[in-house]
N, C-alpha and C positions, 0 to 999 in steps of 0.2 A: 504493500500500500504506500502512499504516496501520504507524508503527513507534516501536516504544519502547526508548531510548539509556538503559539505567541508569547514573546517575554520571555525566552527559553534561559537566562541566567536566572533567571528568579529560582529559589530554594526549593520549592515543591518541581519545576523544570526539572530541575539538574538531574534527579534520581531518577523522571521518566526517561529522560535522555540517555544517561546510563543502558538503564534497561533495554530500550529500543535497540541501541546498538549494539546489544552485546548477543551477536551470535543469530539475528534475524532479520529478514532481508525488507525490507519497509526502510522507505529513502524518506529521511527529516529535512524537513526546511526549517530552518534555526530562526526565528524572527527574533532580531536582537537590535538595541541600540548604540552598542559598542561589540564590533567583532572584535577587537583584543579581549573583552571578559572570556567571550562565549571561547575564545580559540584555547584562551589560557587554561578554562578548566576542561577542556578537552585532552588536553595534554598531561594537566594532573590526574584526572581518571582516566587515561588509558587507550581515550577513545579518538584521538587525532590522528588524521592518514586512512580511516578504515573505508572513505569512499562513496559511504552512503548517507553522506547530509551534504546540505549546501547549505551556508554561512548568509543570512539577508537582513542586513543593515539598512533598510530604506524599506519603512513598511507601504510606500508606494507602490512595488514591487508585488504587495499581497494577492492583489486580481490577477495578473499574468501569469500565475502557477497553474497546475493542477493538485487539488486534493482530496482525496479520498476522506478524510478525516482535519479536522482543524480542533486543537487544544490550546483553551484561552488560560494561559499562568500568567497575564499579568496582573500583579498585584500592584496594591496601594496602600499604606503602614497606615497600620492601625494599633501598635503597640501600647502606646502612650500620647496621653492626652495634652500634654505638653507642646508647643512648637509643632503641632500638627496643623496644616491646610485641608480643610475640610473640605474644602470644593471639589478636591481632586479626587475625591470618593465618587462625586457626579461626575467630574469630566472624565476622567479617565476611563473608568468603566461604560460609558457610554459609546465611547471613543473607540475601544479594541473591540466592545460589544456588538456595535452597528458594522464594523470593519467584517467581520465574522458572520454577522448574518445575512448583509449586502451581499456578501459572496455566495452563500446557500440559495437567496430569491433572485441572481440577477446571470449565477452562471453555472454553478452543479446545485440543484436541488437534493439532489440525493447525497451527495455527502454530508457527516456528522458532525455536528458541534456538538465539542465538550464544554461547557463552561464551569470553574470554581468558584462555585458559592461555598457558604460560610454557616458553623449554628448561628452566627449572631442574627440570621432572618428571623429568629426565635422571641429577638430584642435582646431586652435588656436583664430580664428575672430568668435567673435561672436555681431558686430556693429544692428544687427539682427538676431530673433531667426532663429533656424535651421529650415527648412523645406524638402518637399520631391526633390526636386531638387538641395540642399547645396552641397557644393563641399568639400574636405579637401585638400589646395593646400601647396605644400610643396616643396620650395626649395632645390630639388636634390643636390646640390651643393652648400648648405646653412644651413643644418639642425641644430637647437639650440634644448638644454636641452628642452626649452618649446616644442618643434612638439613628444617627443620620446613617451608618454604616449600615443598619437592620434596615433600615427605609431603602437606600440603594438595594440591595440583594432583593429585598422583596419586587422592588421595580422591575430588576432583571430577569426576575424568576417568574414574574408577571407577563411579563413581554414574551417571553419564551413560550409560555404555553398559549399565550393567543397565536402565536405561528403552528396551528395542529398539524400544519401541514410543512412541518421539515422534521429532521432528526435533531433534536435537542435533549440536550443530556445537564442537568446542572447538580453538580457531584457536590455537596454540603460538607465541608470538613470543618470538625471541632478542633481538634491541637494535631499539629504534625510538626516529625520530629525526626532527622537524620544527620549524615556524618556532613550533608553539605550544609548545615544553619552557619549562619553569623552569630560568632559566639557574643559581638555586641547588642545583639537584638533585644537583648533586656525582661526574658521571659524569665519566669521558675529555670526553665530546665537549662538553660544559656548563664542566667544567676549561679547556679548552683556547679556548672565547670567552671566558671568563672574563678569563683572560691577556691576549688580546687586547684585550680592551674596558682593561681595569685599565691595560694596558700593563706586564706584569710578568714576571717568567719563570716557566715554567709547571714544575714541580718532577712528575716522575714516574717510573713505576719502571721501571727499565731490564726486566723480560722483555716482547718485540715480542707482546702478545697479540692475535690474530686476533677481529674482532666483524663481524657482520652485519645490517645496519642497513635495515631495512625501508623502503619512499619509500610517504607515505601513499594513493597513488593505489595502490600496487600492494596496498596493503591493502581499500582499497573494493574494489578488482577482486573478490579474493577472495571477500569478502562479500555481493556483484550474484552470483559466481555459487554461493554456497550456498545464495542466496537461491530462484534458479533450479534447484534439483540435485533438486528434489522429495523423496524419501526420503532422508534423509541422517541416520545416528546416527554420528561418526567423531570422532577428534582427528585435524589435519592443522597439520604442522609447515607455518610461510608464512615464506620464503625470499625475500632479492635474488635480483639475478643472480648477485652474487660477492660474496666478503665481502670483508673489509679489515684490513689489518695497522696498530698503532698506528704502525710507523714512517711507514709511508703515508699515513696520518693528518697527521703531523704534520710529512713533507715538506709535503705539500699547506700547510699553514697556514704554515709558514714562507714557502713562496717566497711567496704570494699576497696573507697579511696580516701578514706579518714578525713571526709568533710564534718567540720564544724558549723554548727548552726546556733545562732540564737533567735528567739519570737518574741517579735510586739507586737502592739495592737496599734492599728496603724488608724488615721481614724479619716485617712483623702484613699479614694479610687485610682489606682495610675490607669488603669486600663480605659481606654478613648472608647469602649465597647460598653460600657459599666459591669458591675463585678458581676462576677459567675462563681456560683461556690460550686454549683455536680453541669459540668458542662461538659454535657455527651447527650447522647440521645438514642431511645428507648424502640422508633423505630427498625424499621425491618423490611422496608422495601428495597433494598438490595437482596437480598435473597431471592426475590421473584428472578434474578438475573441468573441466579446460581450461586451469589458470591455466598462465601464460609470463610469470615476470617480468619489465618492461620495464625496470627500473633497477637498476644494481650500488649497493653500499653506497656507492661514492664520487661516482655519480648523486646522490647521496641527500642526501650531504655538504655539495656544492656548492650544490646547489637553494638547501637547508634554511637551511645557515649563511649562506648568501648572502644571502637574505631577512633571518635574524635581523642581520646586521653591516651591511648598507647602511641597516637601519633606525636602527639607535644611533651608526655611527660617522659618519652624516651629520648 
């Protein structure tokens, strides 16, 4: 197949990218904005020279391909509520969005769009995981910085299924977590190598928040079989096996890599999403696909961090 990664350095990219390439004959079109990132970590994993991608810095360039398959990774940081441009939740996702589906209505119909949504369409409560009846309630006449990220994804996930007539796939991930993160990215799991590597104590907030942390293989999974699913217009939440509690978290790193931690109680939000204490979700519509997670969040953990710390602490 013929496939095109928009945003293809972006963090959740890189492992598809990996994966595609490794050992399977499907030609990648790389849509990037700097071919030096994209070439660099091609060369860090392994995968430069091997023939079957082409490098496209000018998303101009989008409409004159053919593809069989198009994957939307670009993202827009939503870490922290701090020094964040909030407009660029609307522009930019509109931007790759429309880029994406112009090409499904105006030149292959039948090719597939992938798009990455997010739990945060869920909003902003998450006192309890999502399930198939969750609501996203939003004060019209009220709306804060934290609702705008849930308001975008619900747009895009709106817009998708008024198109019934293309293949649209919009893939919902809660936490994901591999050897390609930016360890500055400022999350729990980034914090907590952080520490480690620093050798410092890792300062956090005493509530045990539950997160569910994708392993990127069981993400390609997913997307081989949307790829496969033939008519497909759907958003499906993509789940580990199990999720995982901060204290579990951070047993794990204690006994293994002698992280230190101390808890406060912290009493501002950083997260630009608002807080989430069990942010995962209870649905199960992946399964109609076939998928069967094969790895829990702590699978996930171990793989991931384990690659990233045997590489620096050696």
């Amino acid at each position: 197949m013929n496939i095109a990664i928009m945003g293809a350095t972006s963090h959740i990219a890189k492992g598809l990218v990996d994966r595609f390439l490794n050992g399977r004959e499907d030609h990648l079109y790389l849509f990037v904005r700097s071919a030096e990132k994209i070439e660099s970590f091609l060369d860090s994993a392994g995968r430069r020279g091997s023939g079957n991608y082409s490098v496209c810095a000018d998303y101009r360039e989008f409409p004159s391909c053919s593809y069989d398959a198009i994957i939307n990774c670009v993202g827009v940081e939503t870490r922290n509520k701090d020094n964040c441009d909030f407009t660029r939740y609307f522009t930019v996702t509109e931007t790759f969005d429309n880029l994406a589906i112009g090409y499904l209505k105006e030149i292959n119909p039948s090719a597939l769009y992938i798009s990455f949504s997010s739990g945060a369409v869920y909003g902003k409560g998450f006192s309890n995981p999502a399930g198939e009846s969750s609501e996203n309630r939003v004060l019209v006449n009220g709306v804060v910085p934290e609702d705008f990220y849930g308001i975008v994804r619900i747009n895009a996930e709106a817009k998708h299924r008024a198109h019934q007539d293309l293949r649209i796939v919009d893939l919902r991930i809660f936490s994901y977590f591999s050897r390609y993160i930016n360890l500055a990215d400022g999350y729990l799991i980034t914090d907590v190598m952080q520490a480690i590597l620093q050798d410092k104590t890792l300062i956090t907030d005493s509530a045990n928040i539950v997160r569910d942390y994708l392993h990127p293989q069981d993400l390609f999974s997913v997307i081989l079989m949307c790829i496969q699913a033939g008519k497909i217009n759907q958003a499906i939440d993509v789940s580990s096996s199990r999720p995982a509690s901060k204290q579990e978290i951070l047993d794990y790193f204690a006994s293994e890599y002698g992280l230190k931690y101390q808890k406060r109680d912290f009493s501002e939000n950083r997260s630009a999403t608002g807080a989430k204490n069990n942010y995962y979700s209870t649905c199960d519509r992946a399964s109609h696909l076939g998928y069967i997670p094969r790895f829990s969040s702590m699978d996930t953990i171990r793989e991931e961090a384990g690659s990233i710390l045997s590489r620096k602490l050696n």
